[in-house]
N, C-alpha and C positions, 0 to 999 in steps of 0.2 A: 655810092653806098648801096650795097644790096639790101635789099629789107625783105620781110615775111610772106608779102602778098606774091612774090615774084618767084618764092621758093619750090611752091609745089612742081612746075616744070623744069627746075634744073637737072642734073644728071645726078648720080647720088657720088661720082668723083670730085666734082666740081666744090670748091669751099673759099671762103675770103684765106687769105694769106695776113700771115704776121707784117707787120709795118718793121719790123726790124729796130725798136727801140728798144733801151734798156733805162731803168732809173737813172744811170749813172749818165746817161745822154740827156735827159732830161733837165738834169741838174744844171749839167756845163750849161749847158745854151741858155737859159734862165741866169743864172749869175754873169753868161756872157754879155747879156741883152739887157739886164734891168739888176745888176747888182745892187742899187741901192735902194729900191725896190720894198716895200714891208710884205713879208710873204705869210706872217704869221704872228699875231696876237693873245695875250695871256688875258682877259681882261681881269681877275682879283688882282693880277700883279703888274697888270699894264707892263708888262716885258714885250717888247715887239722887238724881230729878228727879218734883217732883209733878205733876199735869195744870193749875195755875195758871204753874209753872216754863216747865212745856213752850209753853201758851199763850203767854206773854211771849216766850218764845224764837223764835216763830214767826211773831209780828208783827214782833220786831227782824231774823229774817231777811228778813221782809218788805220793809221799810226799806234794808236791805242789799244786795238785789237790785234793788229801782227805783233805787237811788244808783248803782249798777252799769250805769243805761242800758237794763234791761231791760224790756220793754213786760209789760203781763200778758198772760198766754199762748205766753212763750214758754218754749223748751226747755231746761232746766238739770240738767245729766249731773252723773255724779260716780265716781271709781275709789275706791273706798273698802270696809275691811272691817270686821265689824261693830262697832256699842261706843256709844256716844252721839250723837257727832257722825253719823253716818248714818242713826240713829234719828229723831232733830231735822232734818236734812235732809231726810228722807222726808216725815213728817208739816206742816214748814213750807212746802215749795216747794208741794204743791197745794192747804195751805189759804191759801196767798197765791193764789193761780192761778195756777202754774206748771206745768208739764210736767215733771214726774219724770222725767228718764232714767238709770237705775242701768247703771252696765256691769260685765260680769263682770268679774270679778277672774283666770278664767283664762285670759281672752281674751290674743291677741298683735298685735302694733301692726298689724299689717295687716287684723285684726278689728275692733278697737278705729278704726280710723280709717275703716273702713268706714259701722260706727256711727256714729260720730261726724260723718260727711259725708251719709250718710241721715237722720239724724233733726233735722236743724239745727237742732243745739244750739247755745249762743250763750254760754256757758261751762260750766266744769266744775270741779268740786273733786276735789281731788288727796290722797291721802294721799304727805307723802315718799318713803316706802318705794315707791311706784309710780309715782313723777314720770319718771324715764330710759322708762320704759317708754311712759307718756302721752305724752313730748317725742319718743320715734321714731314713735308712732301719728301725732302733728301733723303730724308734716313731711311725709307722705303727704294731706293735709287741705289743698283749695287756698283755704279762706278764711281767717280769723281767729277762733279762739276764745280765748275768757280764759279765762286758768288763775289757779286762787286754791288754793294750798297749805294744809292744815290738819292738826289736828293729830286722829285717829280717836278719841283719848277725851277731847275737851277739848268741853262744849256753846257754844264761842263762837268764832267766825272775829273773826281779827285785825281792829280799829275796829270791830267790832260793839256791843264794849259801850257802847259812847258813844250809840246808838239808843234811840229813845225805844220804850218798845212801847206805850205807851198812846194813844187817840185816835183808836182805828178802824185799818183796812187802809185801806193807800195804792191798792189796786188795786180794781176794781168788785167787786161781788157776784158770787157766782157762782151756776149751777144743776147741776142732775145732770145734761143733757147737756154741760157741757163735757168738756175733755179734764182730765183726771187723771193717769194713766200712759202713758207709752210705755216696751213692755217687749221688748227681741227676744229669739226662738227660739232653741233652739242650732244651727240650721241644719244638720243634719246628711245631708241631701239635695241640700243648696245655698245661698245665701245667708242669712243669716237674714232674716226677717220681723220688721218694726215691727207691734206687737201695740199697739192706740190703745183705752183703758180710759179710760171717761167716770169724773165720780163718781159719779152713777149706778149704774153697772157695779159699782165698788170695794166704797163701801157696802153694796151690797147682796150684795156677795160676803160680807162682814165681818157683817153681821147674818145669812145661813143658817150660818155658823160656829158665831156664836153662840147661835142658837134650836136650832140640829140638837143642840147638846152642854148645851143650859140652863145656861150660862156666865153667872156674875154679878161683882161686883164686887169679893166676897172669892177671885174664882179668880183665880191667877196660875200663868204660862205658861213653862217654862225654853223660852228660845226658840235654839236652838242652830243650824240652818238658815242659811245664806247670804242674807244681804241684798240679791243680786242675783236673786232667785228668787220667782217668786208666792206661793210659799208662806210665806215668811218674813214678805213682808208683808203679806198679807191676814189669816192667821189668826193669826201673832203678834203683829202690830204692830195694824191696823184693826181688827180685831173686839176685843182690847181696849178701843181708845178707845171703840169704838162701847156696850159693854158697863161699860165705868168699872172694868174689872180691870186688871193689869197684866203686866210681863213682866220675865223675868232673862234678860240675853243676853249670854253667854261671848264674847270675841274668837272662839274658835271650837270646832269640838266637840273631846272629850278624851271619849276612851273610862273615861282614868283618871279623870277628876274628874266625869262626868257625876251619876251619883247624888249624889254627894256634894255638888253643888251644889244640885240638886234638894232635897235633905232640909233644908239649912242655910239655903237661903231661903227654904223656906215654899211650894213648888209645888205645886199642888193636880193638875196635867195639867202633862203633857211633849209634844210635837208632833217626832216623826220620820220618817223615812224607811227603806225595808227595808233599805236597808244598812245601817243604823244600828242598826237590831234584830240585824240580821246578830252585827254587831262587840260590839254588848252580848253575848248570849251569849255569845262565845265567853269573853270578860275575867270576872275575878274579880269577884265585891262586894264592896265593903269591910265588913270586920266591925263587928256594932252597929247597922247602920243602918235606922230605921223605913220601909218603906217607906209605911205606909198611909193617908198623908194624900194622898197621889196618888193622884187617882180614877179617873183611864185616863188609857189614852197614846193617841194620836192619830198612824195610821198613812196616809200617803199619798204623792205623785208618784208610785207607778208600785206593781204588785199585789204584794201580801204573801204568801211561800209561806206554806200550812196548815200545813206542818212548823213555819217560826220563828213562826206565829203562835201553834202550839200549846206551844211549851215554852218561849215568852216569859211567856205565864200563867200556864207550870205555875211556873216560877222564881220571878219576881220578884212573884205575886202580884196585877201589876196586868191589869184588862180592856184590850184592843185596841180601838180603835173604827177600822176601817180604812174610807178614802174616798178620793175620786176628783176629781179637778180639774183643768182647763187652765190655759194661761198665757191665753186666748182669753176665758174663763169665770171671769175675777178665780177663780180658784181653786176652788170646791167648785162640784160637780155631785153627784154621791152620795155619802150618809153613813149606815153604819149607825146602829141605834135606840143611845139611852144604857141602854136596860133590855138587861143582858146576856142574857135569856133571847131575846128577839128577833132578836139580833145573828146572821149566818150567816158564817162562816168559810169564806174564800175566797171573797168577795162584795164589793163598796165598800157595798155597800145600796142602797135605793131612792133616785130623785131626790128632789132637797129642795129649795124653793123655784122651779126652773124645771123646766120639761116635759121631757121625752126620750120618744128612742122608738126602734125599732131596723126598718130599714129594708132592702130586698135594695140592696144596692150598684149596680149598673147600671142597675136600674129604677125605685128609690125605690118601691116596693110596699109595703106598712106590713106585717109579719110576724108571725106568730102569738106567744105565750110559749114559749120553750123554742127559737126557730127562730135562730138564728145570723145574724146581720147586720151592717151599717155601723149604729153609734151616732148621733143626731142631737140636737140641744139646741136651746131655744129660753127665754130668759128674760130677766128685767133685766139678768142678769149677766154676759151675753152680750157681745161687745164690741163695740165701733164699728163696725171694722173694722180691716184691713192698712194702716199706713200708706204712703200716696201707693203704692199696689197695688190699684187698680181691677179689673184681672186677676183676681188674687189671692181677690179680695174674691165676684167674679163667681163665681170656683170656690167658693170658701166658703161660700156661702150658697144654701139653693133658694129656687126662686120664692116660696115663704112665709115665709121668714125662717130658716129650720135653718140649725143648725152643722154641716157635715159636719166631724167626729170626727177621721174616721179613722180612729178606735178599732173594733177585730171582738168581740160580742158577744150577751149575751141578755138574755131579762128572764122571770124565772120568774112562776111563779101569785100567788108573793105580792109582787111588784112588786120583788124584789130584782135589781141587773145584778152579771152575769158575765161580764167581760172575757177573751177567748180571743187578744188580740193586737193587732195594727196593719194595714191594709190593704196597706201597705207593707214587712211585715216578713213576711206570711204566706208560708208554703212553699206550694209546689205541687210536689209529687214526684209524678209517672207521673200528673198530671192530677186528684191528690187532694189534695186540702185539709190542710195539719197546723198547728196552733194550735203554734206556738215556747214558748207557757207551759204547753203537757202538758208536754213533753221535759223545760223547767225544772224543773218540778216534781221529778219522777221523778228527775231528780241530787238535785236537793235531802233529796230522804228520805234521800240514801245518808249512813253516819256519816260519811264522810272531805270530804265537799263542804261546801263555805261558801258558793260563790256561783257560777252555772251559768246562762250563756243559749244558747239554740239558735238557729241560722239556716241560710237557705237560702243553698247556694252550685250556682255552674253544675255540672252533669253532661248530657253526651252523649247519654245514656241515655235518664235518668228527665226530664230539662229542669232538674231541680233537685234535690242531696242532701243531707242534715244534718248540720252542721261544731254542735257543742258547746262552746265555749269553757270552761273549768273553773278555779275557784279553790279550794284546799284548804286545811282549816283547819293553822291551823300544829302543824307537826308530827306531822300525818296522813301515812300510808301507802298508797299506792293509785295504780294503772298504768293507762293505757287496755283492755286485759283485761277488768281488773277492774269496770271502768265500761260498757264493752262488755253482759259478761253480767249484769250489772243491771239493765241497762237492754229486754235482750234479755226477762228475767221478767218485766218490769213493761209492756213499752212491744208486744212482739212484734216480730219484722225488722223490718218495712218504716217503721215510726217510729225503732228504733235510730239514733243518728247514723252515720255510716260515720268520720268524723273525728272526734277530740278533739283539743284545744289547750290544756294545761295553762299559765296566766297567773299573774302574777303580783298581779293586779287586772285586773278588766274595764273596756270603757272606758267612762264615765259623763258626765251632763253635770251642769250646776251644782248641779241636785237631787237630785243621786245616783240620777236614773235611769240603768239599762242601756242605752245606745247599741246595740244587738247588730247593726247593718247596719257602725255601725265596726270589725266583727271582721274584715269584708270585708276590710278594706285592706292586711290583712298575708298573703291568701292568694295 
């Protein structure tokens, strides 16, 4: 395995190679090896499906979709949230070879038919409860898509079951560079971006998941996370199959029932988000309950302050393993070690499996350890490209193949990265550089703050001054004053924000990352 620290003397031809898997290899050998096997948990409905179930299920959606008219390789959307049937639709449409196209669920029809008109899709499955929603998105949509209504925890579409699953795929073979996923951006600069993920790409997102955490077949995953999100399904859905463990997936997260599901189904690892950690601490535990057959929890989409990461440990006992991934990057880019003595807090860790490397931004000059830069990636995991965005694609990538990031950070002596931001999101006040996750921080330590991003707004002046956004935990006490001279101890004026914005929630996208340029909109 090549990793981060090793990268700065390589050649800039030299890159990891594809493993040559595809989902639908992934499948056979799992149903080969452990068909009876529980690969997959509903817990409201206690429906559990083995990797033999899932298999069968994914040839008769196979069937289903060429009865339906559609060629292999094309595009089959879905509005749906999480539970079985989206689990089996994920895993089936690309190891039929299909094009996965998941849509957010908080998208609005004028998003939703945007997608739906860029990624030509050629039908979609609909849960009820979102159908009014999909039928104004259509009418903005000037071709014809089919719609097939289902039912979110039932694993079989209406006439399916009459489908033979045995006898081979009705569709050719596939390899790792076809397409896999099409997954779009939250767009929050402009349009979203068609994000095109080979299986290739996928797989090998779902095996550094699982080698970075030495995940085996007795680990299971409470998989809480939104199904329209990279995260959801590369490291709880694919690096299972890939691994032969499995997963519990809540309709959706509950701060009250989280443990408590965790404990009663046997999770060995949890997979969240900082808000998510956020919202855990603040809520009670239920009394009685062991935590300790969970062996870390797994922190990612967007940086973990060192405050929640510190008195998430000290609470509940379990180790963090915080990391790092795109939607561009099937998901992981950096992963701390699983030995806690190695792990560094406030760190994603060292690359795993593909290269990085940190670069001056205007001139691609490759930059010492410790020196602040644009992030850049190069690996299997990497993705195609922007769909039908040649532009796009052009920007994306340098002459050798990098990822530009976007991402602002470093990479210390011992090959760990430190994310200081977004290219995009960085302040410049009086011509000086200010990383938005000091600031955050620095709220974060105060007792009355739950959740805090900083950003740059216009000034006169300076060209740009620091607006705070502020969430507080409930039933905190605390003024802008207050937050003022706290920040004035820790930060000195000229980092101070000049403005606070006490919210009610900040605004986030599907991963529950912080949006913090959305803060703009309301000044």
């Amino acid at each position: 395995m090549t990793t981060g620290s090793a990268m700065v003397n390589e050649p800039e031809g030299a890159a990891p190679v594809s493993r040559g898997e595809t989902v639908r290899s992934l499948l056979e050998r799992q149903a080969a090896q452990r068909s009876q096997q529980t690969c997959f948990i509903a817990p409201e409905t206690g429906c559990r499906l083995d990797f033999g179930g899932l298999h069968d299920a994914s040839r008769r959606l196979a069937r289903f979709l060429a009865g339906q008219g559609l060629p292999a390789g094309a595009h089959v959307a879905w509005l749906l949230p999480n539970g079985l049937q989206v689990y089996r639709l994920f895993v089936g449409c690309m190891a039929a070879g299909y094009v996965a196209t998941p849509l957010s669920l908080i998208a609005q029809p004028a998003q939703l038919a945007y997608v739906l008109t860029h990624s030509d899709s050629q039908l979609v499955f609909v849960a009820a409860e979102h159908l009014e929603r999909l039928q104004a998105a259509l009418q903005q949509v000037e071709r014809e898509i089919r719609v097939v209504v289902v039912d979110p925890d039932c694993g079989e579409i209406t006439g399916e079951a009459a489908l033979e699953s045995a006898g081979g795929w009705p569709q050719p073979a596939l390899s790792a560079d076809d397409p896999a996923l099409l997954m779009y951006t939250s767009g929050t600069t402009g349009r979203p971006k068609g994000v095109l993920l080979s299986h290739g790409n996928v797989t090998a997102g779902a095996a550094f998941v699982s080698e970075a955490h030495q995940l085996a077949a007795d680990d299971r995953v409470l998989a809480v996370l939104p199904m329209y999100h990279i995260n959801a399904q590369i490291v709880t859905v694919l690096a299972p199959l890939l691994h032969g463990g499995s997963l519990v997936m809540p309709q959706r997260f509950s701060v009250g029932s989280f443990w408590t599901m965790a404990v009663e189904f046997g999770c060995s690892w949890i997979n969240v988000v900082p808000t998510i950690i956020a919202y855990l601490l603040e809520a009670p535990l239920p009394a009685g309950l062991d935590l300790s057959a969970i062996r870390f929890c797994r922190s990612a989409s967007a940086p973990l302050a060192p405050e929640h990461h510190r008195s998430f440990e000290a609470r509940f006992g379990i180790g963090i393993i915080e990391t790092m991934g795109l939607t561009e990057t099937a998901a992981p880019v950096f992963s701390n070690p699983l030995d806690p003595a190695r792990r560094k807090i406030g760190s994603p860790g060292p690359a795993f499996g593909n290269l990085a490397r940190v670069v001056e931004p205007r001139s691609g000059k490759l930059l010492a350890d410790g020196v602040a830069g644009e992030i850049q990636i190069r690996g299997p995991n990497v993705m195609a490209g922007y769909y039908k965005a040649p532009e796009e694609n052009a920007r994306a990538f340098t002459a050798y193949g990098w990822l530009h990031t976007g991402d602002l950070g470093y990479r210390d002596g011992d090959g760990f990265y430190f994310i200081t931001g977004r290219l995009k999101e960085l302040i410049i006040k009086g011509g000086e550089n200010i990383a938005p996750r000091e600031i955050d921080e620095v709220l974060l330590a105060h007792p009355a703050v739950l959740e805090a991003a900083a950003v740059g707004v216009p000034d006169s002046r300076y060209g740009q001054e620091i607006l705070a956004g502020v969430v507080l935990k409930p039933g905190a006490a605390c003024n802008e004053t207050d937050l003022r001279q706290f920040c004035l101890d820790q930060l000195g004026r000229f980092k101070t924000p000049r403005d606070f914005r006490f919210l009610a929630e900040l605004p986030k996208g599907p991963s529950g990352k912080v949006q913090r340029l959305k803060l703009l909109d309301s000044t």
